[in-house]
C-alpha positions in Angstrom: 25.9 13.1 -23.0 28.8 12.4 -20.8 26.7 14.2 -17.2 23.8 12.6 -18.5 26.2 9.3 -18.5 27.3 9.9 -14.7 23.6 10.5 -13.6 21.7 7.4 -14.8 25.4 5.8 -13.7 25.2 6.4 -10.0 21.6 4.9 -10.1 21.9 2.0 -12.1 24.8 0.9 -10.4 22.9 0.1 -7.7 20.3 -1.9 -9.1 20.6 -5.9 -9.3 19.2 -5.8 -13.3 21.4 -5.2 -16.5 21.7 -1.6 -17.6 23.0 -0.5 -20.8 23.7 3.0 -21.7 24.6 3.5 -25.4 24.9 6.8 -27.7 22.3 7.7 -30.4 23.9 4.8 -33.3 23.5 2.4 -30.5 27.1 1.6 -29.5 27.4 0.6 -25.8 29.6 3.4 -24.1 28.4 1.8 -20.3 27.1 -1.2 -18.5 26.7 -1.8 -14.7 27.7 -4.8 -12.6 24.8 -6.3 -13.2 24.9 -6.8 -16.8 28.4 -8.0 -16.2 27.0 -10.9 -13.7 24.0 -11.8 -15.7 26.0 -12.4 -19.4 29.9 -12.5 -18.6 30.9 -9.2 -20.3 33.2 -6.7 -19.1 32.7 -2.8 -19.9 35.9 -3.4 -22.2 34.8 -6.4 -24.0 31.4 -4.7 -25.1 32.4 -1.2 -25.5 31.7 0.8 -29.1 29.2 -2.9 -29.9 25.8 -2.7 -30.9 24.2 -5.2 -27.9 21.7 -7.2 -30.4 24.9 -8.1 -32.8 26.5 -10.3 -29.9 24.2 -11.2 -27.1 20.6 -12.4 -29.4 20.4 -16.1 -29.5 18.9 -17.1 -32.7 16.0 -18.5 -30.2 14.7 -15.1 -30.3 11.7 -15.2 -32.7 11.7 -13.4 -35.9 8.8 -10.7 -35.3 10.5 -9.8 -32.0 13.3 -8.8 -33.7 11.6 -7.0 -36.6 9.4 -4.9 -33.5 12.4 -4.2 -32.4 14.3 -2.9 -35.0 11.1 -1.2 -36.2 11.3 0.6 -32.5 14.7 1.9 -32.6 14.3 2.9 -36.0 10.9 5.3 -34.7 12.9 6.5 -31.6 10.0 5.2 -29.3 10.7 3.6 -26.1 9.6 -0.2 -25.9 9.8 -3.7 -24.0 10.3 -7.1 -25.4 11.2 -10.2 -24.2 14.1 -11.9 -25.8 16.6 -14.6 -25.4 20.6 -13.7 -25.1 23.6 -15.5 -25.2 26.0 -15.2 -22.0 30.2 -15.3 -22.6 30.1 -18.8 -21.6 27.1 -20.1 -24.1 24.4 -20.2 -21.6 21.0 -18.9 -23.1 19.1 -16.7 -21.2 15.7 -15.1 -21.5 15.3 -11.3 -20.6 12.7 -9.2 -19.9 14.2 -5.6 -21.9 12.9 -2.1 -21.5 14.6 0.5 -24.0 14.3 4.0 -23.5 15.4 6.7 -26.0 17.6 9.7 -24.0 17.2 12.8 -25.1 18.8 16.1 -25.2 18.2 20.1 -26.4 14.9 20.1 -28.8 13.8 16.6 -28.2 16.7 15.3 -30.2 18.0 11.3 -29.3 21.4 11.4 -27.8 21.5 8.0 -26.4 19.3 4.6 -25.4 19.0 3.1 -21.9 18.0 -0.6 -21.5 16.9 -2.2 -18.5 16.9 -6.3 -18.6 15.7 -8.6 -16.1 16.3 -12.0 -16.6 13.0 -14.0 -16.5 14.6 -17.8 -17.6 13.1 -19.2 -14.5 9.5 -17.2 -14.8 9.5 -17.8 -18.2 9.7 -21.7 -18.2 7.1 -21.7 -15.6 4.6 -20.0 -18.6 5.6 -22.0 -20.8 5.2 -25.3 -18.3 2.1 -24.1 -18.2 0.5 -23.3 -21.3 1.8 -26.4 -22.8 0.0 -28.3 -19.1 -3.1 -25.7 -20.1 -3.9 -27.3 -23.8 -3.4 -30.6 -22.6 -5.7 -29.7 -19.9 -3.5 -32.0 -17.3 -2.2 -31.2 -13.6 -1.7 -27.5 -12.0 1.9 -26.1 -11.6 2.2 -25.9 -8.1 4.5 -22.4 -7.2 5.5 -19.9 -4.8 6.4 -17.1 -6.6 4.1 -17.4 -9.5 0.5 -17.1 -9.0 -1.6 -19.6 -11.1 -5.5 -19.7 -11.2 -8.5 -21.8 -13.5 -11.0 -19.3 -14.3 -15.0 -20.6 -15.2 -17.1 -17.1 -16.8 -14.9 -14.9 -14.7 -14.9 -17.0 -12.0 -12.4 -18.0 -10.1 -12.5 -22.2 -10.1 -9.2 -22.9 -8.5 -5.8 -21.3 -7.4 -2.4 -22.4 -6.6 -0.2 -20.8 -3.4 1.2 -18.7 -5.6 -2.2 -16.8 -6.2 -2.9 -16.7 -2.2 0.2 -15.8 -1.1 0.3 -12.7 -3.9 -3.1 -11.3 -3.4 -3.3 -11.9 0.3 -6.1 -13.9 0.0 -7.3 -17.6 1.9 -7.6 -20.5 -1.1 -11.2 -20.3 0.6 -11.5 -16.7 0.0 -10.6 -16.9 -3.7 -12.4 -20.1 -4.5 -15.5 -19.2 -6.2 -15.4 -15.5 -6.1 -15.3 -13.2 -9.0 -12.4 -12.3 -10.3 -13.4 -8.7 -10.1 -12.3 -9.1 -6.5 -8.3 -8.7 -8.0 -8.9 -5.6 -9.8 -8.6 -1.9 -8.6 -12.1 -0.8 -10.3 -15.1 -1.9 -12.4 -13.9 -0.5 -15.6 -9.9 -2.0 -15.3 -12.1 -5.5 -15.0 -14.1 -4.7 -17.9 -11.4 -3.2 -19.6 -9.4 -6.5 -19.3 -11.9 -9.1 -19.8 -12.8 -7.4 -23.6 -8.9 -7.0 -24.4 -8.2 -10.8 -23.8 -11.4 -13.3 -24.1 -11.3 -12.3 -28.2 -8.0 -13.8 -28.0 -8.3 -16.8 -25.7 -11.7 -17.9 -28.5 -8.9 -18.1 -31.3 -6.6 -20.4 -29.4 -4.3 -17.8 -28.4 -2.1 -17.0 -25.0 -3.2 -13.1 -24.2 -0.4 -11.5 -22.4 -0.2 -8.1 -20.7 1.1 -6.3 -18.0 -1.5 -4.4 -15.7 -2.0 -3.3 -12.1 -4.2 -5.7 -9.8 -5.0 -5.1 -6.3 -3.9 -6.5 -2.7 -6.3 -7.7 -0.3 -4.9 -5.0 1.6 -5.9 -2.3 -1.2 -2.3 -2.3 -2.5 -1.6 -1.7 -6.1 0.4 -4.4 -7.6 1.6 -4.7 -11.3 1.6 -8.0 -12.6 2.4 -9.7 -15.6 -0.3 -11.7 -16.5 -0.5 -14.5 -19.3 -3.9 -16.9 -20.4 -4.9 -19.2 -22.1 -8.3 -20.8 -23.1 -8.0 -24.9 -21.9 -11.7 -25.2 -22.5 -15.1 -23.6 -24.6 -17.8 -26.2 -22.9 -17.7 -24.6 -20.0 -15.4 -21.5 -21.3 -12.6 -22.4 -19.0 -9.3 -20.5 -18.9 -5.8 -21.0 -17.0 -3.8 -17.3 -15.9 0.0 -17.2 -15.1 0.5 -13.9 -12.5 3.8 -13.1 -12.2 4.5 -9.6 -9.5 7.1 -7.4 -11.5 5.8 -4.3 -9.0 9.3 -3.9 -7.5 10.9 -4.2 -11.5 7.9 -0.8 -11.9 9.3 0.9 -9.1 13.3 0.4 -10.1 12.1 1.8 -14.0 10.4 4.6 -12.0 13.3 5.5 -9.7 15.5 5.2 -12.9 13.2 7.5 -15.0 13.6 10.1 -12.1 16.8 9.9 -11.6 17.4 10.3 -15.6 15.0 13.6 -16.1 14.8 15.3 -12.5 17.3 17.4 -10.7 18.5 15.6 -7.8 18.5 18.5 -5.5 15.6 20.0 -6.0 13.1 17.4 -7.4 12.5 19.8 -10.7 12.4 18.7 -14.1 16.2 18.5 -15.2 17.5 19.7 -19.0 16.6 16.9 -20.6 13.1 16.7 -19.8 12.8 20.6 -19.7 13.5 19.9 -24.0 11.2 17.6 -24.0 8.8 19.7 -22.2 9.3 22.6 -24.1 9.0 20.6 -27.5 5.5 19.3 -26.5 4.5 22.5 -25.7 5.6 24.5 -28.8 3.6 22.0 -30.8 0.4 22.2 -29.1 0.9 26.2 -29.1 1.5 26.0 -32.6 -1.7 24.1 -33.2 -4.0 25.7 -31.2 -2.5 29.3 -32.4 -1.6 30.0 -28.7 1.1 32.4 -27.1 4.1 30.6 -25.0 6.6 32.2 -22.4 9.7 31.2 -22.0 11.6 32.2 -19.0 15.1 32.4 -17.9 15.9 33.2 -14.2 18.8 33.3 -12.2 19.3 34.6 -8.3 20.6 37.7 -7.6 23.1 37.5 -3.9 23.3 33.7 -4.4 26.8 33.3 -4.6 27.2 35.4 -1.4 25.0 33.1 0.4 27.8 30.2 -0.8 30.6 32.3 0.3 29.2 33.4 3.4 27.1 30.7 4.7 28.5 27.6 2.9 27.5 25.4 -0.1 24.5 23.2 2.4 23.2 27.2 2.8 23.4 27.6 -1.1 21.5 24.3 -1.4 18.8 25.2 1.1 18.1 28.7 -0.9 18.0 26.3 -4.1 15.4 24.0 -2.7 13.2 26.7 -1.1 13.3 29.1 -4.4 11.9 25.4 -6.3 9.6 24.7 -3.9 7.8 28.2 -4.4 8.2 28.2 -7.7 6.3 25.8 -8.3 3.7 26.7 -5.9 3.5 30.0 -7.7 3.3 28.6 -11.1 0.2 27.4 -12.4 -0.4 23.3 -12.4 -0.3 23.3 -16.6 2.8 25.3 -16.4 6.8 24.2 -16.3 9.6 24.8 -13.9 12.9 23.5 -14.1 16.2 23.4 -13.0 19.3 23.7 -15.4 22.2 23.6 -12.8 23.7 26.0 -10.4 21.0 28.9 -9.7 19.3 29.1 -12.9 16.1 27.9 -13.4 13.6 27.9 -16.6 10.0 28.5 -16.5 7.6 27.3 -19.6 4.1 29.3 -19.7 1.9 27.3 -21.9 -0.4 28.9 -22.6 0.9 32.8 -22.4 -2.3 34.6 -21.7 -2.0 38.1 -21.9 0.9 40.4 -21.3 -0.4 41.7 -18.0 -1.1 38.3 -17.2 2.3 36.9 -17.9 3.5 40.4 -15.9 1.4 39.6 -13.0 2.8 35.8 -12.8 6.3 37.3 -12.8 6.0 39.8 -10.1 3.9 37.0 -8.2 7.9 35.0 -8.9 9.7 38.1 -7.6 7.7 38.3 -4.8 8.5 34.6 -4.1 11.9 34.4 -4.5 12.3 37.5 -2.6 10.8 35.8 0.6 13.6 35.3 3.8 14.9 31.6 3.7 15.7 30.2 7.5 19.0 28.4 6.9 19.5 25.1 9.7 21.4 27.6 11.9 19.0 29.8 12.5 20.1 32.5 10.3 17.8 34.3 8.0 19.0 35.0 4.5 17.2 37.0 1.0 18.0 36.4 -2.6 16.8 38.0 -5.2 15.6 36.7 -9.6 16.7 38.3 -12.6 13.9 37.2 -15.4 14.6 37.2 -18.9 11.2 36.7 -21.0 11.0 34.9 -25.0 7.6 34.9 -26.8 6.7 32.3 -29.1 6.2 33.2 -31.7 6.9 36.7 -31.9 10.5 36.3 -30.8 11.2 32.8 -32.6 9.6 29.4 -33.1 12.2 27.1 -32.2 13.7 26.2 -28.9 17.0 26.7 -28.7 16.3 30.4 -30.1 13.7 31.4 -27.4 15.9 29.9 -24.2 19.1 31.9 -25.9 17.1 35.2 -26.1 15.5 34.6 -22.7 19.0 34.2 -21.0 20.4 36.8 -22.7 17.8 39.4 -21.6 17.7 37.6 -17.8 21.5 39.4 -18.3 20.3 42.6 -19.5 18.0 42.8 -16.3 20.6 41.4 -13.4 23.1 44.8 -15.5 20.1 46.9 -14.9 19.0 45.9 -11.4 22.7 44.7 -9.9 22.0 46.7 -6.5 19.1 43.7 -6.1 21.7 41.0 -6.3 22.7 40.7 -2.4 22.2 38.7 0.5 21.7 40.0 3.6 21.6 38.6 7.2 18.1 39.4 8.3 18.9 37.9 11.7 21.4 36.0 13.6 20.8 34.3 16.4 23.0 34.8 19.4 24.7 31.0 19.6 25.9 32.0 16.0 27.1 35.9 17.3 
């Protein structure tokens, strides 16, 4: 828990939104800067609390909190929008996205929450909804987009809307509002989600990707409300949260992928291999599980230096996972080891075909920056589900311990050897 800690650390720290990390009973062990600026709290005051005992403000409604507690209690990931109390008293309104971390077999070791404070966006939507039912004047914005919509139409929109979608008030006046989604079927999709709910009086709310003028994906938050049945006239709030997508995304990497190379890190490897023992379990299937490490690796380190050592560790991932099929899994667990999920198996000269193919691979020359050529070697260890276990943790123990068995029995393949060296280097 505690490198998993560090990693989504160094990434959050960076971000402008409230991050809490806490362990699997919910108990804060971190928070960046930004939570500290957005609520008051230090890292000291907050530490070993549960977040919703001190920061909810009674103003959060009562089914929010029973979702939410519902959601913890499932493990699932999940956003709400809630109101929290700062140090000083203020009450502020938050955007929150919880994920569940989680370590060997799947199992929860942890939560991550992202908030972004939406007090300023979210009294806009309720300006307007409240200015919708009365059916009175049009918020006038900048940053929140704002349009009166006839039969799909769109009747009016505010500078918000222009400025957003890139489009003239001209352009948009009258035009279909097809012309702000990606595809026919996201439109359709859309229009048979929400009109049900605008008939029985009630704001529809979602969050969904829209398109640019440009032919730029944009996610927006988008909330409506029916102001009229004769003509069936409706008022939409758009609110751009695509940069608040792209920080979740960055985080999500950062959280499950290897930094150096890219690869799926230990976390998501359990959750990887989890998913794939049940659906090989289900469909009565064979599963590989693969544990490799390179042979002459640490020679390349000593010799060449640790940028060298990362060089060899980004080219060995790189053809891995061109040699691997596309349905297949390849990931990194630290230092020069690397697991590799074959779901399904196939047949034993199949799976013994895919290996040599790795050998072959990984055996290739690696041009280091200098010029210098360089050659590793793989030691593969090889677990069968289910003939050599059914669980996890079983079939990556026996697939490391016979990757040792085969580095003993082929130790003459594990050096690294200068295949050239250019003469500036001599």
């Amino acid at each position: 828990m505690t490198a998993q800690i560090d990693r989504l650390a160094k990434v959050a720290e960076h971000t402008s939104n409230a991050v809490i990390i806490a362990d699997r009973d919910r108990r804060i062990v971190w928070i960046n800067s930004g939570f500290t600026r957005m609520c008051g709290y230090t890292l000291d005051e907050v530490r070993g609390q549960v977040p919703g005992h001190f920061l909810q403000s009674e103003k959060t409604d009562a089914a929010t909190v029973s979702t939410i507690r519902k959601q913890l209690a499932s493990g699932n990931s999940f956003r709400a929008e809630l109101c929290n109390r700062a140090k000083d008293g203020r009450d502020y309104w938050v955007n929150i996205d919880v994920q569940p971390l989680r370590g060997d077999g799947g199992l929860i070791t942890g939560y991550m929450a992202v908030e972004v404070e939406v007090t300023e966006a979210r009294a806009h939507r309720m300006q307007l909804e409240r200015l919708a039912s009365e059916q009175a004047m049009m918020l006038e914005s900048d940053l929140v987009g704002i349009a009166r919509v006839r039969d799909r139409v769109v009747m009016w929109g505010n500078r918000g809307l222009s400025r957003m979608f890139g489009y003239t008030p001209e352009a948009l006046q009258g035009s279909a509002a097809r012309l702000l989604y990606p595809d026919d079927e996201r439109f359709a999709a859309l229009g048979a989600a929400a009109y049900p709910v605008l008939r029985r009086n009630e704001t529809y709310r979602t969050q969904i990707q829209m398109r640019h003028s440009s032919g730029e994906l944009l996610w927006i938050d988008l909330s409506g409300r029916l102001v009229s049945t004769e003509p069936e006239e409706s008022m939409w709030m758009m609110v751009d949260i695509t940069a608040m997508k792209q920080r979740h995304v960055e985080m999500e990497e950062a959280a499950f992928h290897d930094a150096l190379t890219g690869l799926p890190n230990r976390t998501l490897l359990g959750d990887r291999l989890g998913q794939a023992l049940e659906q090989a379990k289900r469909q009565g299937q064979q599963l590989v599980v693969a544990y490799m490490d390179l042979d002459g690796f640490k020679i390349v380190n000593d010799t060449h230096g640790h940028d060298a050592g990362d060089e060899i560790l980004r080219a060995v991932a790189q053809r891995l996972v061109v040699t691997m099929r596309s349905c297949d899994t390849v990931a990194r667990l630290g230092g020069d080891e690397f697991v590799m999920i074959l779901s399904p198996a196939g047949t034993q000269a199949e799976v013994e075909e895919v290996f040599r193919r790795v050998h072959d691979a990984v055996a290739q020359p690696v041009e280091l920056p200098g010029g210098n050529l360089v050659q590793v070697g793989a030691s593969v260890g090889l677990a069968w589900y289910p003939a050599d276990g059914t669980e996890s943790s079983a079939l990556l123990s026996l697939a490391d311990e016979r990757m040792f068995v085969a580095k003993r029995t082929h130790h003459a393949a594990a050096s690294c050897r200068d295949l050239s060296t250019p003469t500036a280097h001599a």
